[in-house]
C-alpha positions in Angstrom: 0.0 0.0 0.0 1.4 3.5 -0.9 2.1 5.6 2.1 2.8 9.5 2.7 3.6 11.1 5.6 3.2 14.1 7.5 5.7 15.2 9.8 4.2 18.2 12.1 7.0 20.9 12.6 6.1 24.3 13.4 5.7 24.5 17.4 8.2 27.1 18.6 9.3 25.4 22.0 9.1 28.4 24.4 10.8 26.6 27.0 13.8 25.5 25.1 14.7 29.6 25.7 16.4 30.1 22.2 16.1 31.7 18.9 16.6 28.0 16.9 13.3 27.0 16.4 12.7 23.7 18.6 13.0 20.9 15.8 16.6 22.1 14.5 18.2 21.8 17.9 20.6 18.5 17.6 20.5 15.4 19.0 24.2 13.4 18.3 25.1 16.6 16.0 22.0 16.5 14.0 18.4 18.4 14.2 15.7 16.2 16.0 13.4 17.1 12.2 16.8 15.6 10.7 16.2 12.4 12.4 12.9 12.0 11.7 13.0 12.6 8.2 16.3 10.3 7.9 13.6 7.6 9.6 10.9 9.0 7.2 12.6 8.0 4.0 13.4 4.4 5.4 10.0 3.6 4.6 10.1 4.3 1.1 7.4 6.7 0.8 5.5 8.3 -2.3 5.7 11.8 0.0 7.3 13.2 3.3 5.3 16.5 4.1 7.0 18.8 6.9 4.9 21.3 8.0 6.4 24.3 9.5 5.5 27.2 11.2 8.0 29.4 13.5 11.3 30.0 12.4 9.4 28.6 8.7 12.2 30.0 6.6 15.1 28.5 8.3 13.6 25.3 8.5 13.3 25.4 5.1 17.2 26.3 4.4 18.6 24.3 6.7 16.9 20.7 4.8 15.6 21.6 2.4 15.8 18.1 -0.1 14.2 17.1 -3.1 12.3 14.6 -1.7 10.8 16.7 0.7 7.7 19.2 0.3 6.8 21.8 3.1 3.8 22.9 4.2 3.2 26.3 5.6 0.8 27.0 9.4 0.6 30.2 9.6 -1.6 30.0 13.0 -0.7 27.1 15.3 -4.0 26.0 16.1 -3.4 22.3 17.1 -2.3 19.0 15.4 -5.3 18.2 13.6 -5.1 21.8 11.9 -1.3 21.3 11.4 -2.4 17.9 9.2 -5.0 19.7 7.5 -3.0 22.4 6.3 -0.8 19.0 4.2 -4.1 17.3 3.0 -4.0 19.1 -0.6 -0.5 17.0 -0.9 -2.0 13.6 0.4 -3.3 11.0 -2.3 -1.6 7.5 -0.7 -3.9 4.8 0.7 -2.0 5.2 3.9 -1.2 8.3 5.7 1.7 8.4 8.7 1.7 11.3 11.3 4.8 11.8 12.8 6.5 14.4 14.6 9.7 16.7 14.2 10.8 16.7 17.7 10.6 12.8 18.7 13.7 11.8 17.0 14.9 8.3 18.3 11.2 6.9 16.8 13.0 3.4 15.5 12.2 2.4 11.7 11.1 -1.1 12.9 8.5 0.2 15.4 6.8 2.4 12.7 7.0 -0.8 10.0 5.2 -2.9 13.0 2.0 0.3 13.1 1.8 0.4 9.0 0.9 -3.5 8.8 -2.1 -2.6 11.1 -3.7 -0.1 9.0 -6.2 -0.8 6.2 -9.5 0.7 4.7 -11.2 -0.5 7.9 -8.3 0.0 10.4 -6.2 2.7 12.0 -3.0 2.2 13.9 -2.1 4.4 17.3 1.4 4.2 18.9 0.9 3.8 22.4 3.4 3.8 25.7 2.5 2.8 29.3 4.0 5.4 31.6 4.3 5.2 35.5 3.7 8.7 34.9 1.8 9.5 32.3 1.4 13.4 32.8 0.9 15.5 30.1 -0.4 12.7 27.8 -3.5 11.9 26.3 -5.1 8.8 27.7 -6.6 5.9 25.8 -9.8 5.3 26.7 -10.8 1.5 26.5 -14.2 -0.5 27.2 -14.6 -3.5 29.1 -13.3 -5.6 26.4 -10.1 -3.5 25.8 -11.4 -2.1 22.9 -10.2 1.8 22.5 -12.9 4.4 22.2 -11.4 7.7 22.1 -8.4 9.7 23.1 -8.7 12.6 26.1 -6.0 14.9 26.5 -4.5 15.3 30.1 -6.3 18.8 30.6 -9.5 17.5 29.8 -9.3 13.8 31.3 -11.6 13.4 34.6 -9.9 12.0 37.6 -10.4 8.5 36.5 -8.9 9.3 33.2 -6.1 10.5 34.2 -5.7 6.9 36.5 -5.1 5.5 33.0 -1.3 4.6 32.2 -1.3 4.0 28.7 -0.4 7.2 27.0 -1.3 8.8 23.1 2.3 9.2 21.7 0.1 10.8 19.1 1.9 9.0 16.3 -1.0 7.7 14.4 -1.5 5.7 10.8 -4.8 5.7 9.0 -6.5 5.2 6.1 -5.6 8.1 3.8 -9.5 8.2 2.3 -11.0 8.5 5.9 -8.4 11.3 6.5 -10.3 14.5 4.9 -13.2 13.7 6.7 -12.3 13.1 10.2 -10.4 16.5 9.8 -13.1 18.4 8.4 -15.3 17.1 11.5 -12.9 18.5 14.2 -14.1 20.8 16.8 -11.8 23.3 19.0 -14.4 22.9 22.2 -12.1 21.6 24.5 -9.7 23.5 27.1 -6.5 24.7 25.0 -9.3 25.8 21.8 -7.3 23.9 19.5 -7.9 21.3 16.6 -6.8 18.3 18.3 -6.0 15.3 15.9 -6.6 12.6 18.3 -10.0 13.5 18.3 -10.0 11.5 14.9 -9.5 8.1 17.3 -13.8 8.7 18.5 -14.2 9.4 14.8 -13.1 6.5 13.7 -14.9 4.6 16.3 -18.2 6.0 16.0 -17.6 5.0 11.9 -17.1 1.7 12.7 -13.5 1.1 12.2 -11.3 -0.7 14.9 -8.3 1.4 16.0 -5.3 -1.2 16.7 -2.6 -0.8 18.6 1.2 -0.7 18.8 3.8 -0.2 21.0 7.6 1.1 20.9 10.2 -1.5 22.6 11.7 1.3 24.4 9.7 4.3 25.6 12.3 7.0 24.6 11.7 6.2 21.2 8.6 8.3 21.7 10.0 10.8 24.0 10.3 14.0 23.1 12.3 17.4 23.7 10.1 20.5 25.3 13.2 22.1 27.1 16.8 22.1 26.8 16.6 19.0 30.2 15.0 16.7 27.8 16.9 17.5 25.2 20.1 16.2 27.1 18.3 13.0 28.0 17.5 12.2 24.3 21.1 13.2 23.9 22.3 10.3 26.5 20.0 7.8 25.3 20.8 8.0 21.6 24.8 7.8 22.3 23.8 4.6 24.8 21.8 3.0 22.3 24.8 4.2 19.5 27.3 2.4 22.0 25.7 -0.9 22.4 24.8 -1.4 18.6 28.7 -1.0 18.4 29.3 -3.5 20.9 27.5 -6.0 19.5 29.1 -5.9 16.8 32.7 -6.5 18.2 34.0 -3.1 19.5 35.0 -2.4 23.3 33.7 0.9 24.2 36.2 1.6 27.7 32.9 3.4 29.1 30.3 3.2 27.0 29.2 6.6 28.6 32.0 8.6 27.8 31.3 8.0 24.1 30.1 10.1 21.3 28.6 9.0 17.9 27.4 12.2 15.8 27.0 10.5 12.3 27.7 7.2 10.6 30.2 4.6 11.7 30.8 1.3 9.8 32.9 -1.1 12.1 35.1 -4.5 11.9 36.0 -7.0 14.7 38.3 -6.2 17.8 38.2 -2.8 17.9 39.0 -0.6 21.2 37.5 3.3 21.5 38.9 4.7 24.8 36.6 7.6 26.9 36.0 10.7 25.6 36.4 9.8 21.4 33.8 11.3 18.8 33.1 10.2 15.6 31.5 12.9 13.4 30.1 12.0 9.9 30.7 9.2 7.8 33.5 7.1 9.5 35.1 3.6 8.6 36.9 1.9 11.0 38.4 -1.7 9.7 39.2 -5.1 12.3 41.7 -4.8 15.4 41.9 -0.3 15.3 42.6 1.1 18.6 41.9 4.6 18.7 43.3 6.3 22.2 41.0 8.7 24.9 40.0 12.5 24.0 40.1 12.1 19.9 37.8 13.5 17.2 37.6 11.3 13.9 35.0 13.3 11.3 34.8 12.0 7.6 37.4 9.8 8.1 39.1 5.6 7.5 41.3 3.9 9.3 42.4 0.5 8.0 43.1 -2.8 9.5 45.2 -2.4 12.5 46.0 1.9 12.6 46.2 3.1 15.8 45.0 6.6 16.6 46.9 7.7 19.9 45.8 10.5 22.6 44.3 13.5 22.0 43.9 13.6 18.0 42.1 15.2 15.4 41.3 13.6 11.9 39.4 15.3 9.7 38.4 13.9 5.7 41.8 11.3 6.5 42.8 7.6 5.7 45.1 6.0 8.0 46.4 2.6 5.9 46.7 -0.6 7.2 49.2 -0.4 10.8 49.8 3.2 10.3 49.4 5.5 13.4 49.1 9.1 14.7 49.2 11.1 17.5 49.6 11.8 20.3 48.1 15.5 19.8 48.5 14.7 15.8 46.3 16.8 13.7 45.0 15.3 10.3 43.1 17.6 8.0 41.1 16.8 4.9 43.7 15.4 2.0 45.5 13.5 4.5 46.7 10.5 4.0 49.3 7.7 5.6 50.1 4.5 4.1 50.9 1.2 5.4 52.8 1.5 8.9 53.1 5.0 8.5 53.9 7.2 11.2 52.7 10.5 12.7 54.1 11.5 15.7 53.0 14.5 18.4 52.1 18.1 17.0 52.2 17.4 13.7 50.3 18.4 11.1 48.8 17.1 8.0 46.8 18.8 5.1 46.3 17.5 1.4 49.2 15.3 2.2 50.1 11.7 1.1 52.7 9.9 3.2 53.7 6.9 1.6 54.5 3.3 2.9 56.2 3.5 6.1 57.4 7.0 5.9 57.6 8.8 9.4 57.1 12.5 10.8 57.5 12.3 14.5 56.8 15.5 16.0 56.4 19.0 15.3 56.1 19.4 11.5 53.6 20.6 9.5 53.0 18.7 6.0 50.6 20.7 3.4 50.3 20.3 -0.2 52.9 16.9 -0.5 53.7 13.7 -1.3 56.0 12.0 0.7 57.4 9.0 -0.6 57.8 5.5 1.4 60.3 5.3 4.5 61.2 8.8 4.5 61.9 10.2 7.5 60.9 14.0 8.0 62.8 15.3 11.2 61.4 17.5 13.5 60.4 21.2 13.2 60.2 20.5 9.4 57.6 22.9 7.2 56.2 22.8 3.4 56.0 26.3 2.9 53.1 25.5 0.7 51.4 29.4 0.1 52.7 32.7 -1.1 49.6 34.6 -0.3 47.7 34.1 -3.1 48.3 30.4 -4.3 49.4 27.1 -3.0 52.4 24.9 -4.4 53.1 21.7 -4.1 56.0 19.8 -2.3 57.2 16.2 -3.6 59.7 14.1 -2.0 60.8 10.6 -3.0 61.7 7.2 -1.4 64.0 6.9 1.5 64.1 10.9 2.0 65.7 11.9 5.0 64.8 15.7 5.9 67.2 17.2 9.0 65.5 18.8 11.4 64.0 22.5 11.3 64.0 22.3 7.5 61.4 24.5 5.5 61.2 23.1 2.1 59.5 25.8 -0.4 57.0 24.7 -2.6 56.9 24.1 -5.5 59.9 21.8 -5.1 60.9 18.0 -6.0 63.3 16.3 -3.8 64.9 13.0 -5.7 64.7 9.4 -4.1 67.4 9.2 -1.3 67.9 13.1 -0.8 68.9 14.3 2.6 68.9 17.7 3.7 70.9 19.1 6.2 69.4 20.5 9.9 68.3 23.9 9.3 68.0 24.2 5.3 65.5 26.2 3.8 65.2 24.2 0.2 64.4 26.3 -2.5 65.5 24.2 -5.5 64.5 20.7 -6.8 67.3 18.3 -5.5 68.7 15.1 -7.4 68.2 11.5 -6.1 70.8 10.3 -3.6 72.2 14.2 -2.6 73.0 16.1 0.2 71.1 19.5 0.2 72.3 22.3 2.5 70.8 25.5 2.5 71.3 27.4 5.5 73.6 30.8 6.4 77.5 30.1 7.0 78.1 30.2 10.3 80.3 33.1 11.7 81.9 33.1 15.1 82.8 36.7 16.6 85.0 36.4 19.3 84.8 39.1 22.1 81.9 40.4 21.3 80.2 41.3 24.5 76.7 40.5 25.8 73.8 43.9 25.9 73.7 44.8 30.0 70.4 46.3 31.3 70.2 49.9 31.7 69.5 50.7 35.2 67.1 52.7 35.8 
């Protein structure tokens, strides 16, 4: 059966006390509407309607996709008016209301609530809370059968006894939909178009409303103030966590770990406290990556090793290559095989070939480093002039003295070394020595400045 689905979007969220509008505020790096519609599209719909409302226009910039239409309320007069304002858009047999601030809402759950709906059949998502403030109750008969939906501020006493909550996720028949809408009344205690008024509706037209429930009640949980926000926060990354651990990676404290993206992961791996992984990231079998690092757009191969305190960014580590402590990787890099990056050094656009080595405080821009070369410390690819950027090539078995700028554009042949101190200015053959610093001048009796007293 065809689906579309409407994802309600334009509450303003008072309480979160900030200019974002409520749905773009990030859960693990990404807006809580970003989830949803990531879910949304999981289901292979023939439409995903977002309809928006405060902060409308950045909404709108910020995802904005193809596959995506928006809907404009320009009054917020309740969820049944927020679906009514999509209904122009909405021709599938089914019709899925979701919601732009419930963002860990699993794909599975949803796929359980669509194979309850048909012409004769609605689905609701329910939750039983041991405190089910706030929520609508469902109303049952004697027989368990649901009757109708109240909302907290209009449930009796005895109502509000009931435990099992309206998560107001709802699927129904997409013909019934029109209908039920146009019959909605704002006579209740907030004056507002409520859609699970459609639930008596439906009832009273002789259709069955079946139910459905999430595995986990935070799937349905959503984020009112910047408190809950935090708590969606912790349950996403502990959910994140275990998903990883199942699938063969130690987490040292699953708590002190951050996933804000995509990870694909082999066997044996170890992620000490306090790492992030940002973006798409590949991480192949038996990769250690150390406490306190970031790793954004990146690879690391069978067995690299990421040590302390480092930052890759759009890198590839190859197979047994390592970096850090306190290494820096920026997009372009790149370090073969058993590679080596030591402490405060820096990479950017920069291939290091097969084994080669930079232990500590270099910066390598705009180069090509060929295998086993060694680049000593305090070495620089002067790699701008101010207005362009130059590349640096070196060859196999380079050895580079320390405190060396090498100023690109510049070729250094297979076997070069370059003496401590040389600023390199000119390609230099295979298999030479390259010096290219001041003669050294020794001025005997010269006399230390004093300080002028005062």
């Amino acid at each position: 059966m065809s689906l579309d689905i409407v994802i309600l979007a334009a509450g303003q969220g008072t309480r979160m006390r900030s200019a974002l509008p409520k749905v773009l505020h990030p859960v693990a790096g990404k807006a809580m509407l970003g989830h949803v519609i990531d879910t949304a599209r999981k289901l292979q719909p023939q439409g995903i309607h977002v309809v928006i409302g405060h902060g409308a226009e950045t909404v709108r910039e910020r995802l904005a996709a193809d596959d995506l239409s928006f809907v404009l309320q320009t009054e917020q007069l309740g969820t049944g008016h927020a679906v009514a304002q999509a209904l122009q858009q909405l021709s599938a047999e089914r019709v899925l209301i979701l919601y732009g601030d419930v963002p860990l809402i699993e794909v599975e759950t949803l796929e359980r609530l669509l194979q309850k709906v048909s012409e004769d059949q609605l689905a609701l998502l329910t939750v039983e809370l041991d405190d089910p403030t706030g929520y609508g109750r469902i109303v049952r008969d004697v027989a368990g059968v649901v009757k109708a939906i109240v909302e907290h501020k209009d449930a009796s006493p005895e109502q509000r006894a009931i435990r099992e909550g309206n998560t107001g996720i709802l699927a129904v028949p997409g013909k019934r939909l029109a209908d039920w809408l146009g019959r909605l009344s704002n006579d209740n205690a907030q004056g507002e178009y409520y859609l699970t008024d459609v639930i008596a509706m439906a009832v009273s037209d002789g259709l069955v409303v079946a139910t459905e429930h999430p595995h986990d009640t935070m799937e349905v949980q959503g984020a009112n103030d910047r408190i809950q926000l935090a708590e969606l926060e912790r349950h996403y990354q502990k959910r994140a966590g275990r998903r990883l651990m199942a699938q063969g990676v130690t987490l040292l404290d699953p708590a002190r770990f951050d996933l804000r993206g995509e990870v694909t992961v082999g066997r044996d791996v170890q992620i000490d406290i306090n790492v992030i992984l940002e973006g798409k990231v590949v991480i192949e079998d038996g990769v250690l990556i150390g406490p306190n690092c970031v790793i954004k757009d990146s690879t690391l191969r069978r067995g690299a090793v990421v040590k302390a305190n480092s930052h890759l960014e759009g890198a590839e580590l190859g197979e047994g290559a390592d970096c850090g402590p306190f290494a820096r990787l920026r997009p372009g890099a790149v370090l073969g095989a058993k590679a080596h990056v030591g402490n405060f050094v820096e990479l950017k656009n920069a291939v290091m070939g097969e084994g080669a080595k930079a232990g500590h405080l270099s910066y390598l821009g705009d180069a090509e480093i060929g295998a086993r070369t060694n680049i000593g410390a305090g070495t620089i690819t002067c790699n701008y002039d101010g207005a362009n950027k130059f590349r640096t090539v070196m060859g196999e078995d380079v050895f580079i003295g320390s405190n060396s700028a090498l100023v690109a554009p510049v070729t250094l042949g297979d076997g070069v070394t370059t003496g401590a101190g040389s600023t390199i200015t000119q390609d230099v053959p295979a298999n030479t020595l390259a010096v290219g610093r001041a003669k050294q001048r020794n001025i005997e009796g010269w006399k230390r400045p004093e300080k002028i007293q005062k």
